[in-house]
Backbone as a printed PyTorch tensor [residue, N CA C, xyz], in Angstrom:
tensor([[[ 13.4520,  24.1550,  -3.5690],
         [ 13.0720,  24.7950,  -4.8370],
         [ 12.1850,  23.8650,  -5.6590]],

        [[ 12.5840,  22.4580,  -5.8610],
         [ 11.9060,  21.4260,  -6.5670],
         [ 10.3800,  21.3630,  -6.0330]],

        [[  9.9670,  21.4140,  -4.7060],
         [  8.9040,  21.3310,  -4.1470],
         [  7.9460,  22.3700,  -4.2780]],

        [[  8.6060,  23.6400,  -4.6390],
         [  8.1170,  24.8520,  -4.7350],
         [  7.4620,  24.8960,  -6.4120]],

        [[  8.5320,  24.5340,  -7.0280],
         [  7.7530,  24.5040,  -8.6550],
         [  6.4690,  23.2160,  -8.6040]],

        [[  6.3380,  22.4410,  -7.6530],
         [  5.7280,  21.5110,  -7.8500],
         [  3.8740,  22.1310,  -7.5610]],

        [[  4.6310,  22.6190,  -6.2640],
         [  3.3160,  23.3010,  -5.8860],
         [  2.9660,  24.8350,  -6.8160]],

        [[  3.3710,  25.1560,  -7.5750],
         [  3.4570,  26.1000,  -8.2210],
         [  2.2960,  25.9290,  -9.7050]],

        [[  3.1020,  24.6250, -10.2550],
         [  2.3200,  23.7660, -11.4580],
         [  1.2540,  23.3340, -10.7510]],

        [[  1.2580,  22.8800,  -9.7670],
         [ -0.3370,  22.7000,  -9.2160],
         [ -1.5850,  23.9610,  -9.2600]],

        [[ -0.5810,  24.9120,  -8.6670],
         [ -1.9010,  25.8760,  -8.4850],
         [ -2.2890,  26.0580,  -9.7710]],

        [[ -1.2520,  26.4420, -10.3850],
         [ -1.5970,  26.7820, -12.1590],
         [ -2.8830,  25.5440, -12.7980]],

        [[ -2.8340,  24.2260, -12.2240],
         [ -3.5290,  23.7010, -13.1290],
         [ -4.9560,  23.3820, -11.8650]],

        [[ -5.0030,  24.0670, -10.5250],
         [ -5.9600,  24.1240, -10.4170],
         [ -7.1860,  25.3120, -10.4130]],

        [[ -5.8930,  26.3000, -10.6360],
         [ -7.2490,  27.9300, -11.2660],
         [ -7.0900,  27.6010, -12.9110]],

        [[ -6.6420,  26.9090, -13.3940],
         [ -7.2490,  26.1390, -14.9870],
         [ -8.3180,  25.4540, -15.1410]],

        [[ -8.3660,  24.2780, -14.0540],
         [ -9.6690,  24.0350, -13.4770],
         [-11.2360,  24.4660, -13.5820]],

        [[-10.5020,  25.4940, -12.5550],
         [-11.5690,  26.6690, -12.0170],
         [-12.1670,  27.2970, -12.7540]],

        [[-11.0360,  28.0450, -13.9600],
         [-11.5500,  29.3260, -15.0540],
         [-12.5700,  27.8970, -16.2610]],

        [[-12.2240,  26.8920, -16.1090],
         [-12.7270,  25.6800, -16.9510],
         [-14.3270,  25.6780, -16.5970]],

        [[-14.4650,  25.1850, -14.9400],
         [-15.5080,  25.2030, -14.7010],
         [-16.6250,  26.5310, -14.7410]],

        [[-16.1360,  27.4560, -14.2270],
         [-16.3500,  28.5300, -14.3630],
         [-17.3000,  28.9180, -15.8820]],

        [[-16.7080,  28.5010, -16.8370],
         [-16.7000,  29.1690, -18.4450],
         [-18.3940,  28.0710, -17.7080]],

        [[-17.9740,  27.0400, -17.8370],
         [-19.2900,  25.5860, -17.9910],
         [-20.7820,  26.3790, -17.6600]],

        [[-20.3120,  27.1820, -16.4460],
         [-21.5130,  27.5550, -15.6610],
         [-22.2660,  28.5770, -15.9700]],

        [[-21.5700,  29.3670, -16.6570],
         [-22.1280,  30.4690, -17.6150],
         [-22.8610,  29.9610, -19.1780]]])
């Protein structure tokens, strides 16, 4: 379960990232 939220908070902060870069490019 611990490993699962880990990878979980990851994805979250890498489509945060994404929608980040994203905004930049427009």
């Amino acid at each position: 379960l611990e490993s699962l939220n880990d990878k979980r908070s990851g994805v979250v902060q890498m489509v945060k990232l994404a929608e980040k870069e994203k905004d930049n490019l427009e």
